[in-house]
C-alpha positions in Angstrom: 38.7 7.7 -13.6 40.2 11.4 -13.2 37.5 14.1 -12.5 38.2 17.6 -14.2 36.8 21.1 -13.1 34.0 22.3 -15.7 33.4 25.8 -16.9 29.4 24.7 -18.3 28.1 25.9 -15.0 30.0 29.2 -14.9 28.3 30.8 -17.5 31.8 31.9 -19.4 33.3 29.4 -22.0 37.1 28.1 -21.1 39.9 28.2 -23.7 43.0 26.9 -24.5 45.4 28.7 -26.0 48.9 26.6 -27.5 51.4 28.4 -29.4 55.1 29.0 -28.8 55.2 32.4 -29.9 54.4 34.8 -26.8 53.2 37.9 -28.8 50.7 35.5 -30.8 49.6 34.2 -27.8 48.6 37.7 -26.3 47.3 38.3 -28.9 44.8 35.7 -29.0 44.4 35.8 -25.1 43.2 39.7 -25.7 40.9 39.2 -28.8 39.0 36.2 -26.7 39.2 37.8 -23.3 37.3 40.6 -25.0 34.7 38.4 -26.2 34.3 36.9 -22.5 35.5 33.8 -22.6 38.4 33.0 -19.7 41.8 31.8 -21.1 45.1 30.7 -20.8 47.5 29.9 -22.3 51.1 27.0 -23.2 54.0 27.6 -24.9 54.7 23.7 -25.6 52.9 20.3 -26.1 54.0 19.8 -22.6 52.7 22.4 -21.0 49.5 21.9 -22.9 49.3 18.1 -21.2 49.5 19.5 -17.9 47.2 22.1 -18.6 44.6 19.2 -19.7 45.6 17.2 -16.9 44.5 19.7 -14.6 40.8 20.9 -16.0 38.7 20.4 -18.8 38.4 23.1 -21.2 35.6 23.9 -24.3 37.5 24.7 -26.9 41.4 24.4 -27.4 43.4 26.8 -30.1 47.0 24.8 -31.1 49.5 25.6 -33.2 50.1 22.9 -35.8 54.0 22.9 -35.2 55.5 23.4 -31.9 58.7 23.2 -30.2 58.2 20.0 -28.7 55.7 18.1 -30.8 52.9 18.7 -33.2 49.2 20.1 -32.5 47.7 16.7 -34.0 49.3 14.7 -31.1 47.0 16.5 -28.7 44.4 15.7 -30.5 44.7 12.9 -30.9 45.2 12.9 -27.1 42.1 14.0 -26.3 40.2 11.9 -28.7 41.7 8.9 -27.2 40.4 10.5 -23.5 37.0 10.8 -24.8 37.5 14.4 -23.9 34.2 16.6 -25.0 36.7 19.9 -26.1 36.2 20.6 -29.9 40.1 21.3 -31.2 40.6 24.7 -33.9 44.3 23.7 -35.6 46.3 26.9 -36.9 48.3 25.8 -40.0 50.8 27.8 -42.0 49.6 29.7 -45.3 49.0 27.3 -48.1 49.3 24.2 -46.3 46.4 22.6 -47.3 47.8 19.3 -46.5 48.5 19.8 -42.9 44.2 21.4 -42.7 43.4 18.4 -44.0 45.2 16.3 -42.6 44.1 17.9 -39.3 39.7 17.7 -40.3 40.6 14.1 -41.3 42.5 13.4 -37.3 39.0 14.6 -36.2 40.1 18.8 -36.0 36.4 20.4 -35.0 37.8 23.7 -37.9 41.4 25.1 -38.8 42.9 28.6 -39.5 45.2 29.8 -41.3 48.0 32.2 -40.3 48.6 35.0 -40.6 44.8 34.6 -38.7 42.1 37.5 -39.7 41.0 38.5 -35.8 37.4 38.8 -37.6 37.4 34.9 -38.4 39.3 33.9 -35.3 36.6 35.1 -33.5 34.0 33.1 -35.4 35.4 29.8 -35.4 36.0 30.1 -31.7 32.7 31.3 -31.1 31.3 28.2 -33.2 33.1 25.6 -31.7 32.6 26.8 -27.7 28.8 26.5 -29.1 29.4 22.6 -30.6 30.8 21.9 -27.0 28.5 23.0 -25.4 25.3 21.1 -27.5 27.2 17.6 -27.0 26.7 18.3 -23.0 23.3 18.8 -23.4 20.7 16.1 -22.8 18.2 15.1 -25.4 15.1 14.6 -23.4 15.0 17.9 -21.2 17.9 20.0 -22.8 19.6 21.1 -19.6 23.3 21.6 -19.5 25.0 19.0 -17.5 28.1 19.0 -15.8 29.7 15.5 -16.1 32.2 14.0 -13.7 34.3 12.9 -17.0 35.0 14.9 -19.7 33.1 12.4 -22.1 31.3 13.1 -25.2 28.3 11.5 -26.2 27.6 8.3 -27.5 27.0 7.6 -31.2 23.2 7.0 -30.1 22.8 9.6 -28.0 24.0 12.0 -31.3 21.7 10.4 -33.6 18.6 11.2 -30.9 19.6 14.6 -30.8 19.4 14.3 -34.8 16.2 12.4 -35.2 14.1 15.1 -36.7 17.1 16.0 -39.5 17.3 12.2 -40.4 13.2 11.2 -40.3 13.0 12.3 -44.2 15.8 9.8 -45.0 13.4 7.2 -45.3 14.8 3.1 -44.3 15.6 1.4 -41.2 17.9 -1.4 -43.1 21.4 -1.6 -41.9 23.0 0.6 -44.9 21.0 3.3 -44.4 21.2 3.2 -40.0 25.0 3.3 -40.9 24.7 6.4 -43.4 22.3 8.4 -41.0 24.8 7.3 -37.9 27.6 8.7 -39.9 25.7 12.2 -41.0 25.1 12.5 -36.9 29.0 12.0 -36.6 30.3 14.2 -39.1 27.5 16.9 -38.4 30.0 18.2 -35.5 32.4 20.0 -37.3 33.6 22.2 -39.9 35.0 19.6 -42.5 33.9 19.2 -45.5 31.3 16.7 -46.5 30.9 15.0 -49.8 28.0 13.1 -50.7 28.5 10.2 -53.2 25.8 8.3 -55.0 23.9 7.2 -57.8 21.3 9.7 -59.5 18.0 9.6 -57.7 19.7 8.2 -54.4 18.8 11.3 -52.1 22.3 13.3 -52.0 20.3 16.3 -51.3 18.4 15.1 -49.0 21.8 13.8 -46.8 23.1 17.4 -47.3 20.5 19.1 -45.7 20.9 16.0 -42.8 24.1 17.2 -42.1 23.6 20.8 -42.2 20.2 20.4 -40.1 22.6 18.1 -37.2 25.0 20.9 -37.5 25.6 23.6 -35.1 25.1 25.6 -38.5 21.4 24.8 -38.5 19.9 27.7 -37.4 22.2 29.6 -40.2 21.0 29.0 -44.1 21.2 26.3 -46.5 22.3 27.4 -50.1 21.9 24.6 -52.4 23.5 24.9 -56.4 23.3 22.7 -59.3 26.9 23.5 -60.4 26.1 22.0 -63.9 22.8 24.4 -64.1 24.8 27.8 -64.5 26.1 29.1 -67.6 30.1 29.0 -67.2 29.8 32.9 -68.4 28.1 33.4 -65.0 29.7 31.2 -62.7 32.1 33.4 -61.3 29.1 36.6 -60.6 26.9 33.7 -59.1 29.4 32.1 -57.0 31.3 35.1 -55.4 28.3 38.5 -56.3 29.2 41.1 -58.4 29.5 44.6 -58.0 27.5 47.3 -60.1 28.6 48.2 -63.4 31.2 44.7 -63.2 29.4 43.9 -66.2 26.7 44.8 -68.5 23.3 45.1 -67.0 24.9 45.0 -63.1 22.9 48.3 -61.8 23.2 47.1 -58.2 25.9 45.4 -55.9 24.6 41.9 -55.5 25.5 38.7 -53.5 26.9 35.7 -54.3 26.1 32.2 -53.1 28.7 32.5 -50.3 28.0 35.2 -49.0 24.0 33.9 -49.3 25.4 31.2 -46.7 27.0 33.0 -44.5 26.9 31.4 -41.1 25.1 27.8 -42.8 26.0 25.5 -45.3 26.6 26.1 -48.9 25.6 22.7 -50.5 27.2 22.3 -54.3 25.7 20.0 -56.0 27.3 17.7 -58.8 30.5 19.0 -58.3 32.1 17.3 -61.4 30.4 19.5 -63.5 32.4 22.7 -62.6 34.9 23.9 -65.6 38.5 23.6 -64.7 39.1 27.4 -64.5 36.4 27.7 -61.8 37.6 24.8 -59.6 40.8 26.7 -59.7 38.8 30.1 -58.2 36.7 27.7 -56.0 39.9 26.1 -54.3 41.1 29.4 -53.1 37.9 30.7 -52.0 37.4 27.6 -49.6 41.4 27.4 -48.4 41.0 31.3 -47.6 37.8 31.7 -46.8 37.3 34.6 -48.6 35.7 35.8 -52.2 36.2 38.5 -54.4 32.9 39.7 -55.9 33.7 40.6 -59.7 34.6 44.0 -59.9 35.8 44.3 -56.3 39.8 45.5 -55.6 39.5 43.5 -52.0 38.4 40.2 -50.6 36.0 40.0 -48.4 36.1 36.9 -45.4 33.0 34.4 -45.7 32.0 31.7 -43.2 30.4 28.9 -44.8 30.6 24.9 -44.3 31.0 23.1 -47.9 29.4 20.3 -48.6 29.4 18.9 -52.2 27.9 16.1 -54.3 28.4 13.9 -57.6 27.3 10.5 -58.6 30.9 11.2 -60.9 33.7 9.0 -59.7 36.0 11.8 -59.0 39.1 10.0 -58.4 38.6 8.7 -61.9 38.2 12.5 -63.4 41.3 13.5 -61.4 43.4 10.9 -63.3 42.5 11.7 -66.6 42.6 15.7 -65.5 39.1 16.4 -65.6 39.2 17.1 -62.3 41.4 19.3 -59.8 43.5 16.9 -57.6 43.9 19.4 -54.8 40.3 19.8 -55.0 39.5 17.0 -54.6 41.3 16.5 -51.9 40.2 19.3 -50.2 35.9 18.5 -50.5 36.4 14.5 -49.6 37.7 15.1 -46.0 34.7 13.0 -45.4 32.5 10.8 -47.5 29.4 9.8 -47.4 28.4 7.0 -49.9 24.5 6.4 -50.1 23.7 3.1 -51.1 21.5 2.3 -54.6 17.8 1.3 -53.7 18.7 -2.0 -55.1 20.8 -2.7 -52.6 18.4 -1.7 -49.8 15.4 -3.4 -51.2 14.2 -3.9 -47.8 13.2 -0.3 -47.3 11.1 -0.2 -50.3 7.6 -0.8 -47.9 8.6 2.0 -45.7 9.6 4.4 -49.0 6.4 3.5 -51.2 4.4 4.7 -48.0 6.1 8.2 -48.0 6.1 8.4 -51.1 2.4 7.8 -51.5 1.7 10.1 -48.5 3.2 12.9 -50.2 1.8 12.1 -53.4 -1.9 12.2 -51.7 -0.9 15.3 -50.0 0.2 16.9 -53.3 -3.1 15.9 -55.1 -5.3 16.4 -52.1 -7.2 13.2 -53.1 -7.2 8.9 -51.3 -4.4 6.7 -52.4 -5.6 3.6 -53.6 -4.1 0.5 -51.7 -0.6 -1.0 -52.3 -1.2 -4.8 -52.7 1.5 -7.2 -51.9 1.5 -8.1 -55.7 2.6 -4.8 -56.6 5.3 -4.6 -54.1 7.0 -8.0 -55.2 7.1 -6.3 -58.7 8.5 -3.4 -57.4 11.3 -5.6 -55.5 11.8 -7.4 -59.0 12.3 -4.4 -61.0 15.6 -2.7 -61.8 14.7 0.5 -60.0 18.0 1.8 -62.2 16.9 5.6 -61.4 16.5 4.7 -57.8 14.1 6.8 -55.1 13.5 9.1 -57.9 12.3 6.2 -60.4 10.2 4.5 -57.8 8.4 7.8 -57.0 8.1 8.1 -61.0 6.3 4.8 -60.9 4.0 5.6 -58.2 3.1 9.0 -59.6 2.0 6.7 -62.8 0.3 4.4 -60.9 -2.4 6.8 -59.1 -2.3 8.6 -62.0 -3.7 5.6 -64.3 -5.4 3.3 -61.6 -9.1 2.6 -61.2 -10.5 1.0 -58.2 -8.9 0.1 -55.2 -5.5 -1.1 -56.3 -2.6 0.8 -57.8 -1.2 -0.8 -60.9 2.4 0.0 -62.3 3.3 -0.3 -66.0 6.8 -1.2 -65.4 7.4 -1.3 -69.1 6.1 2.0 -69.5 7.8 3.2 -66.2 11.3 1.9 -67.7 13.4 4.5 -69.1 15.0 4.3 -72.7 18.2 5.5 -71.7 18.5 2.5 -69.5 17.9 0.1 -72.5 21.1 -1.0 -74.3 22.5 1.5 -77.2 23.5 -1.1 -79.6 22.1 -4.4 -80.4 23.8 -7.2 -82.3 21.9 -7.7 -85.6 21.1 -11.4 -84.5 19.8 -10.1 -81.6 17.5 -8.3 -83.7 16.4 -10.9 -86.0 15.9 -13.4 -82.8 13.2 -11.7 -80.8 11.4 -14.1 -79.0 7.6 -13.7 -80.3 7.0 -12.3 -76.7 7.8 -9.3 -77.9 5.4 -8.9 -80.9 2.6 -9.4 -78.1 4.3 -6.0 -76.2 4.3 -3.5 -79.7 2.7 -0.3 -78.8 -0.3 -0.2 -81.1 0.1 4.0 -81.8 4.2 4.4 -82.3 4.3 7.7 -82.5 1.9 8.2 -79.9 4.3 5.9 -77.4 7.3 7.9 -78.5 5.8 10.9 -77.9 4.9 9.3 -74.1 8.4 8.5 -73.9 10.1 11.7 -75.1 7.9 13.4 -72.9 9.1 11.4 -69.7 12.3 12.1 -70.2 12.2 15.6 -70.9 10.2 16.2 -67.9 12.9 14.0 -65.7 15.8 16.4 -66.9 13.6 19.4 -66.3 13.1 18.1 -62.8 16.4 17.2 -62.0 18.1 20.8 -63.0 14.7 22.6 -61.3 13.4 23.6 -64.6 16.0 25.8 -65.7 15.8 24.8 -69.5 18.7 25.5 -70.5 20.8 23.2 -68.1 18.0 20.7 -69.2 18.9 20.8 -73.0 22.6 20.4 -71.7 22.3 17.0 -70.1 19.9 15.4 -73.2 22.9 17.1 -75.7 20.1 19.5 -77.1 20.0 23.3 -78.0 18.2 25.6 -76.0 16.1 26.2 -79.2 15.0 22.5 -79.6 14.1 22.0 -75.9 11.9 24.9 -76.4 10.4 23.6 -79.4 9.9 19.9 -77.9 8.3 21.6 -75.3 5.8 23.5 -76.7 5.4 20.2 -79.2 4.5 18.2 -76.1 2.7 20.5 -73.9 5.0 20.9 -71.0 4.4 23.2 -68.3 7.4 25.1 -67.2 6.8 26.6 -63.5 8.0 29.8 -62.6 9.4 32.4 -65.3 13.0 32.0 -67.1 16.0 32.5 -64.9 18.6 35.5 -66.1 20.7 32.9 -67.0 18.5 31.2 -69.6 17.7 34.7 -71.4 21.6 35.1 -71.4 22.0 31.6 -73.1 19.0 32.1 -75.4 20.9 35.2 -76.4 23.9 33.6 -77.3 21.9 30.6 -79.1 19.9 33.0 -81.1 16.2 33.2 -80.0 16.4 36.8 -78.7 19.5 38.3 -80.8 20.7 37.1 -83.9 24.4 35.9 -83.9 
């Protein structure tokens, strides 16, 4: 096997430079040779190969289209070599295709020309700073010079990772798969979305790949896109400046520029309104935002990663949903599995779980017998994690003695029971069921009502308004229901619940 020279042991990063036209080139050569790196430079496909043939380099910069080939093929290339150099693919303005196509072929980032020298700089910088982490060993930390050019194994990654993935709770085979593939997809810049069932973790995966990332040192903005007022969207998204809008006294950020240099992790996606996918396109293809009231654009560097339990490709055909979009956020997917199809895990999950329960509570958690846990295997578990932590919550909440004991009827959910029964299903119930009628109705209604509500405060982070949104409720009767049922709300209400109370009445009248 060929041996290559290294640049990790001479302090200064190596780069490749590919593009057939010379005054791009120098340019490029200049702006990195005054950030310290050494360089040089092809003109060709070809003269890139024997440039490769010759020494190993730690990042390459190539041109999508050249004379006598395309950049891709050199990728390709290298990914066939096992080469360790992370690849940055320039692509014309607006072709979106050819960036994606080029994150998809395994592209560590891409720019677009005309290239800001700002940006160029950035992405370089990040990926001579991915190649160097994959030649670093995971017990001592050293750089290593190899005598191949070889990256690590998949193994090897997911050691590096360990820490990220330990809160992703399961050792069955779906869920080694999931966390070998967040390990994978952790190295570069393309976007990540996360699809999967309510309650399956999506979050949780998000913050896996950003804390595997190069990008993990940098911050992690997390957004409920179905949580913000559309009025707002735009101001939270890309900032605002003062006096954009009524009551902006001071220049303010948005959530991109809150993640500069991390991850900005958007949350059910499929919940954005049309008109802001359109704004959010352009602000990932360019890489730049304009804060409302701004005349100029100003360049952010964030990774996206997005989630939905939606099936997009369904809301793209009926035109819910921005096919380009699209397109752009699934350049990777990561499907997490239902817990009823990783049963297996549940021992190991009902452990953390209880652990942070009996860290929460600061009191002993009584034992889980093995009774218990076959009920637990036999139940639905239709809101997955989330619904098996709501059970266990329950169960030290109500138990006596030793033993936890789950209510399973109590624990299932009404919006999981069927909406419509046929009247001689109705008039046939077995007389099992007389034996199971709540002996206070209202009382049990009220028990129920209350579950839910606090489930849909929970999932939007107890912004009430989003809450009354998903359970197809006014701001006015969440606040009345509860009040009725004695809720506690954390925290005080967010500026945009006072600007939807406002335009549903409680503060000003319409």
């Amino acid at each position: 096997m060929t041996s290559y020279p290294n640049s990790a042991g001479t302090g200064a990063a190596h780069i490749l430079v590919v593009d057939d036209e010379p005054d791009l080139r120098t340019l490029y050569e200049l702006a990195l040779l005054r950030e310290g790196y050494r360089v040089e430079t092809a003109g060709s496909v070809g003269e890139a190969r024997q440039q490769l043939g010759e020494r190993r380099f730690d990042a390459i910069i190539t041109d999508m289209r050249l004379p006598d080939g395309l950049g891709l093929e050199l990728l390709h290339e290298l990914q066939a070599g096992q080469r360790g150099e992370r690849c940055v693919v320039m692509t014309a303005y607006g072709s979106a295709e050819n960036a994606v196509e080029a994150l998809k072929a395994g592209a560590f980032d891409y720019l677009t020309k005309p290239v800001d020298l700002r940006q160029f700089r950035a992405v370089v910088a990040s990926a001579v700073q991915e190649a160097s982490r994959q030649v670093r060993t995971p017990a001592a930390g050293a750089d290593i010079v190899p005598a191949t050019p070889l990256t690590l194994p998949a193994s090897a990654d997911e050691a590096l990772a360990r820490p990220a993935l330990a809160r992703m709770v399961g050792d069955s085979q779906t869920m080694r798969s999931v966390k070998s593939r967040i390990a994978r997809v952790a190295r570069s810049m393309a976007p990540v979305l996360v699809r999967g069932e309510s309650g399956t973790g999506k979050e949780l995966a998000a913050r896996a790949v950003h804390a595997c990332s190069h990008r993990a040192d940098g911050p992690f903005v997390a957004v409920n896109c179905g949580a913000i007022p559309e009025t707002l969207l735009e101001a939270e998204f890309f900032g605002a400046r003062k006096g954009s809008y009524t009551g902006a006294t001071h220049d303010r950020d948005g959530f991109f520029q809150a993640a500069r240099g991390g991850t900005l992790f958007l949350d059910e996606i499929g919940d954005l309104p049309l008109a802001m996918q359109s704004k959010l396109l352009r602000a990932i293809q360019e890489r730049s935002v304009r804060p409302l009231g701004a005349t100029q654009e100003e360049a952010v560097d964030v990774r996206i990663v997005s989630a939905t339990h939606r099936d997009l490709a369904s809301d793209v055909r009926q035109g819910r949903f921005r096919q380009d979009l699209f397109y752009r956020l699934n350049v990777i997917e990561i499907a997490l599995p239902p817990l009823r199809d990783r049963r297996d895990d549940l021992p190991a999950l009902c452990d953390a779980l209880l652990g942070r329960i009996a860290q929460e509570s600061g009191m002993p958690i009584p034992r889980l017998g093995p009774a218990l846990m076959a009920q637990l295997a036999a139940h639905p578990l239709h809101g997955n994690v989330r619904e098996l932590e709501n059970l266990l919550h329950r169960a030290v909440a109500l138990s006596e003695g030793d033993e936890l004991q789950v209510d399973l009827l109590h624990g299932e959910a009404p919006a999981q029971l069927p909406a419509h029964r046929p009247a001689a299903a109705l008039t046939s119930a077995p007389p099992a069921a007389a034996a199971s009628l709540p002996e206070d109705l209202q009382g049990y209604l009220d028990q129920q009502e209350r579950e839910i509500i606090v489930r849909a405060l929970h999932d939007t982070g107890f912004n009430r308004t989003a809450a009354a949104a998903r359970l197809g409720l006014s701001l006015r009767q969440m606040r009345y229901r509860i009040a009725r049922l004695a809720i506690t709300v954390p925290g005080s209400e967010e500026p945009g619940e006072l600007a939807a109370e406002e335009a549903d009445g409680d503060i000003a009248p319409r």
